[in-house]
N, C-alpha and C positions, 0 to 999 in steps of 0.2 A: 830855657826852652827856645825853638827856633823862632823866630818868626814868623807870622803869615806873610804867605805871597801878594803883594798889593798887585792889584789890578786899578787902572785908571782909568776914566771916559777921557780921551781928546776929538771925540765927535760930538757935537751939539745933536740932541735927536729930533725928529721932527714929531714924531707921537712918543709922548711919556708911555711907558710903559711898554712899549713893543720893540724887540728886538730889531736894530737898527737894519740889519741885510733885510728886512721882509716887514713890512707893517701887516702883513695875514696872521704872524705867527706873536702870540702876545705872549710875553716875559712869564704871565703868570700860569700859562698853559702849562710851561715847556718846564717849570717848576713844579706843577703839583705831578706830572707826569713821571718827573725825577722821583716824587715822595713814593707816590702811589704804584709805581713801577720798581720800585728798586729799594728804596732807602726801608721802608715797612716791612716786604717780604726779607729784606735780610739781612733786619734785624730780629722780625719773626722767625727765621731761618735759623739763625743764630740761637737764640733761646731755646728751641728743640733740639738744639745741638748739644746744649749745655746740659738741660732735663737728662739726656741721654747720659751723657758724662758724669754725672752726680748717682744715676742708678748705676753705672758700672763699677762705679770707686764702691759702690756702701755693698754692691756683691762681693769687689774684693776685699774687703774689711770681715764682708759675715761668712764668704768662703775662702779665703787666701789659695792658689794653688797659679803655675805659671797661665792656666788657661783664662782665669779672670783676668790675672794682670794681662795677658794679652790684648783680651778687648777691652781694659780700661786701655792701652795705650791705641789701641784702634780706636776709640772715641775720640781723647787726645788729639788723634791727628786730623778727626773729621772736622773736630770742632778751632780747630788753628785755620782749617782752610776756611770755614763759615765767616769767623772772623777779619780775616784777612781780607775776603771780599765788603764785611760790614765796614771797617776799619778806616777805609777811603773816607766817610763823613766823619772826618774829625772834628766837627762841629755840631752846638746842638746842645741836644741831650746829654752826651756823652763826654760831655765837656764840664758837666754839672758835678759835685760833688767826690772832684777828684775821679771822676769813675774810668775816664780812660788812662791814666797811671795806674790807678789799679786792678783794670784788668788787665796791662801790658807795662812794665815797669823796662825800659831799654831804651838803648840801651845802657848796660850797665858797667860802665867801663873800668870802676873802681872797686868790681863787685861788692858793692855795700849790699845788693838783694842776698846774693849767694849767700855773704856770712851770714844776716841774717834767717834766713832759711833752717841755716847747716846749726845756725845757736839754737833754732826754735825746736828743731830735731832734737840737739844734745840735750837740751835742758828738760825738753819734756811739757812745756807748759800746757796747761790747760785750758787756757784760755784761747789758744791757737787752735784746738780742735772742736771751738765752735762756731760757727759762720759768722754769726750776729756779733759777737766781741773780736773777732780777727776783722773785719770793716773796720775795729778803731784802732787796727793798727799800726804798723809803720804799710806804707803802697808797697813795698817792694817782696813783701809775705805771704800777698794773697790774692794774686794773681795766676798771667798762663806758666810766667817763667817760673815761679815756685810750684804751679804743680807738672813742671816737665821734671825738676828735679828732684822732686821728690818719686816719679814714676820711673827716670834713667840714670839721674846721677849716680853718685858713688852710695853705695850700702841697699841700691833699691832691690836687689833680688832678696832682702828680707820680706819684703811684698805676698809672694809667693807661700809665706809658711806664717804662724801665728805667734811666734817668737815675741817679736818685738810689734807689738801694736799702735804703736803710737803714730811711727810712720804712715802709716795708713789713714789711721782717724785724721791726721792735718790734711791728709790729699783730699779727704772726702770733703773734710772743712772747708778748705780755698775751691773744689769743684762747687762746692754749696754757695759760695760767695761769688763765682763766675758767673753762677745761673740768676742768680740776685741780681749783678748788676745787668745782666742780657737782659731781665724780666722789664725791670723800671725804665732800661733807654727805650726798650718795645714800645712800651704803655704810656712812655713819654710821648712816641713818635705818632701816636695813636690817637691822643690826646684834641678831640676838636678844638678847641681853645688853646692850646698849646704852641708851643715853637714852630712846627708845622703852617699852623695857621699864618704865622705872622710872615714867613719866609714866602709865603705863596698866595698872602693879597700887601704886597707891595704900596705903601700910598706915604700920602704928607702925615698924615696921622701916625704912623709906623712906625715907633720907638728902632725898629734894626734896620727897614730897609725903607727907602725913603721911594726909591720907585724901580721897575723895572729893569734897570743896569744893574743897581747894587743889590739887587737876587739872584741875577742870573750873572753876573762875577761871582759873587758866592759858587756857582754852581762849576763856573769855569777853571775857578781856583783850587778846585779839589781836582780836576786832572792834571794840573800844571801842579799843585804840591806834592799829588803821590808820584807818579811821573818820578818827579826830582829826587823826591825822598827812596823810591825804588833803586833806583841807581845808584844816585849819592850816597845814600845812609845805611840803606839794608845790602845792594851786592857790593860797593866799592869799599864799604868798611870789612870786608874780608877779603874779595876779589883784586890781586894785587897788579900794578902794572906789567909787572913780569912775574916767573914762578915763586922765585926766591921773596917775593913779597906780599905773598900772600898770609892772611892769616883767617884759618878757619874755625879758630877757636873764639872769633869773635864777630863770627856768621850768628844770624838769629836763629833759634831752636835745634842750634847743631846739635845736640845731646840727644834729640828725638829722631835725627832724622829728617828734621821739615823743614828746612831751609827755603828748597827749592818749591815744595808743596806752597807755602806760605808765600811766596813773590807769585808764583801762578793766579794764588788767589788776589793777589792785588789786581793783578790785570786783569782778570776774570772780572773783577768788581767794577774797575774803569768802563768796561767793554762794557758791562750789563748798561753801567748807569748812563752812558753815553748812545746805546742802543734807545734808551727805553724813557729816557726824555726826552727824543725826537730831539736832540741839540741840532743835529744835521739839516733838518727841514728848511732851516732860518737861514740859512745859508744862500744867496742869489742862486740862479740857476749857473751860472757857467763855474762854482765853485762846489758844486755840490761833487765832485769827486773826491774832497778834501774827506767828506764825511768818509767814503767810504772805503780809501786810503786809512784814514785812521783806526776804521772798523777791521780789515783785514791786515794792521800793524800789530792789531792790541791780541787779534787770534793766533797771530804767530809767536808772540810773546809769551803765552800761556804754552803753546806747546813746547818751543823751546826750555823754560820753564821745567815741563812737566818732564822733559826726556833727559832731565839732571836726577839720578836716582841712587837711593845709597848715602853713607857719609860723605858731609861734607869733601871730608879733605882726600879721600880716595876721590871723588870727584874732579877737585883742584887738579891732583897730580895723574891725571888722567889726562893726556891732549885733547881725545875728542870731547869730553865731558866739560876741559875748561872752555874748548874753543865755542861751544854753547850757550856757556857762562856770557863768553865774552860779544858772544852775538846777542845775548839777549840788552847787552848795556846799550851796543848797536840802536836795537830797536828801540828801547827807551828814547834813548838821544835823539832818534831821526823823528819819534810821537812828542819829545817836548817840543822840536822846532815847531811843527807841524801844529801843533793845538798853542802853544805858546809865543809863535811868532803868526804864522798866517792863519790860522784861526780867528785869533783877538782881532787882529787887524781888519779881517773881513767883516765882525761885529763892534769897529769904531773901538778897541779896549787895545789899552796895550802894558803890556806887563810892567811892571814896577820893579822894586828890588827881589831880590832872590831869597826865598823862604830862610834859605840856610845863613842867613848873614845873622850875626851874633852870636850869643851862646845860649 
């Protein structure tokens, strides 16, 4: 797995606890702001999304016809984008009990998920078409990528008819186990004693975070890791230098469609959480542009983003649709300087090695 991005203090601070550009604006504000602003609602957000997605799978299981599976794959896509915005906190809760491999197993480069998947199809098992015994089993079976494929891969327009039922009962299963683990990160996050608590009263006592840097790095290091990971990992691992090197068949959720749906929501997530923790505020006065630069980087990102529509690889071989592509990596790169280089720097931190070093 990759790395976390270290972040470093090379300023000594003069108040513990209060972010270095502003002693008004205290570390643990600008933290619970993050919680109670952003990281709660969505992953509440998220959990409704999932509810939704588990009633539309078990209509199409008790009705089978294209119109269900229609909006079984219209939830699908609403709830890839909810995620996508929760996703940005890869820390946490979500970090507990394998639960973010298993709600998102990728990438999968050697498709171990797919055979997987495609064996638990062939074989029929029973034990896959129930929520509570698919948790114990391999991450890679019951998650978003096993239920896209079972909603677009190869064989899914048996979906639609009563034929073969089993296909169906696994998607309802693995949409049963998404809403499961949405429900528990929620109720984690929720939790007055919980993770929450510890990340946003910062002290010598504090088993994770000892004072007010090492929370609000925490909070830094989720735009500077997705940032990177945006670029790097989700568009560059298909978006190729030139045409001829591109490969979209190992885009995320190219099979549904959501590729682009799904990087939207990252930035979307950046933007909310960045907006709604006040991170900006802490910022001296003659750098307070920075915030808002950032702010109007991460909306053009989303839109760009958003106006990629269609499959992927029509997409790709599209000029204006890659040169989009290609603007959006733009943006990323000129928001990792920007939040990764004069950002930190403004608040005394300065980035470390690079999330992505190792394997």
């Amino acid at each position: 797995m990759p790395k976390r991005f270290a972040l470093v203090l090379v300023l000594p601070l003069a108040l513990l606890g209060a972010l270095p550009a502003s002693a008004a604006v205290k570390a643990s504000d600008v933290i619970q702001r993050a919680i109670d602003g952003f990281i709660r609602p969505a992953y509440e957000d998220l959990h409704q999304h999932t509810e939704a997605l588990v009633k539309a799978m078990h209509k199409l299981c008790e009705a089978p016809s294209q119109g269900e599976l229609d909006a079984a794959r219209a939830e699908f896509s609403a709830t890839i984008h909810a995620w996508s915005s929760a996703e940005i906190i890869g820390f946490g809760p979500i970090k507990e009990n394998n639960r973010l491999e298993r709600m998102l197993f990728w990438p999968d480069r050697k498709s171990i998920g797919l055979k997987q998947v495609q064996a638990a199809l062939s074989d029929e098992d029973p034990a896959a078409t129930d929520p509570v015994q698919l948790a114990g089993k391999s991450v890679a079976m019951q998650g978003l990528g096993a239920l896209e494929f079972v909603l677009y891969g190869d064989g899914a327009d048996v979906l639609t008819g009563k034929d073969e039922p089993y296909r169906c009962a696994y998607g309802a299963a693995v949409a049963g186990n998404i809403e499961i683990i949405a429900a528990d990160v929620s109720a984690a996050w929720n939790k007055p004693d919980g993770f929450a608590a510890l990340w946003a009263n910062p002290g010598p006592k504090n088993a994770l975070y000892r004072d007010g840097n090492e929370a609000v790095t925490e909070l830094v290091g989720v735009f500077i890791n997705e940032l990177e990971m945006v670029r790097d990992v989700r568009l560059k691992g298909f978006l190729g230098a030139r045409p001829d090197a591109d490969k979209p068949k190992q885009a995320i959720y190219w099979r549904s469609q959501n590729t682009a749906n799904a990087l939207a929501g990252n930035l979307a997530g950046v933007d909310a959480l960045f907006q709604l923790s006040k991170l900006g505020d802490a910022l001296p006065p003659d750098a307070h542009w920075m915030a808002e630069s950032i702010h109007i980087q991460l909306v053009n990102g989303v839109a760009t983003a958003k106006a990629v529509q269609g499959p992927i690889d029509k997409a790709l071989a599209d000029p204006a649709l890659r040169e989009k592509l290609e603007h959006f990596a733009l943006i990323t790169s000129s928001l990792s300087t920007l939040i990764g280089t004069r950002l930190t720097a403004e608040f005394g931190l300065t980035a470390g090695f690079s999330s992505l070093d190792g394997d």
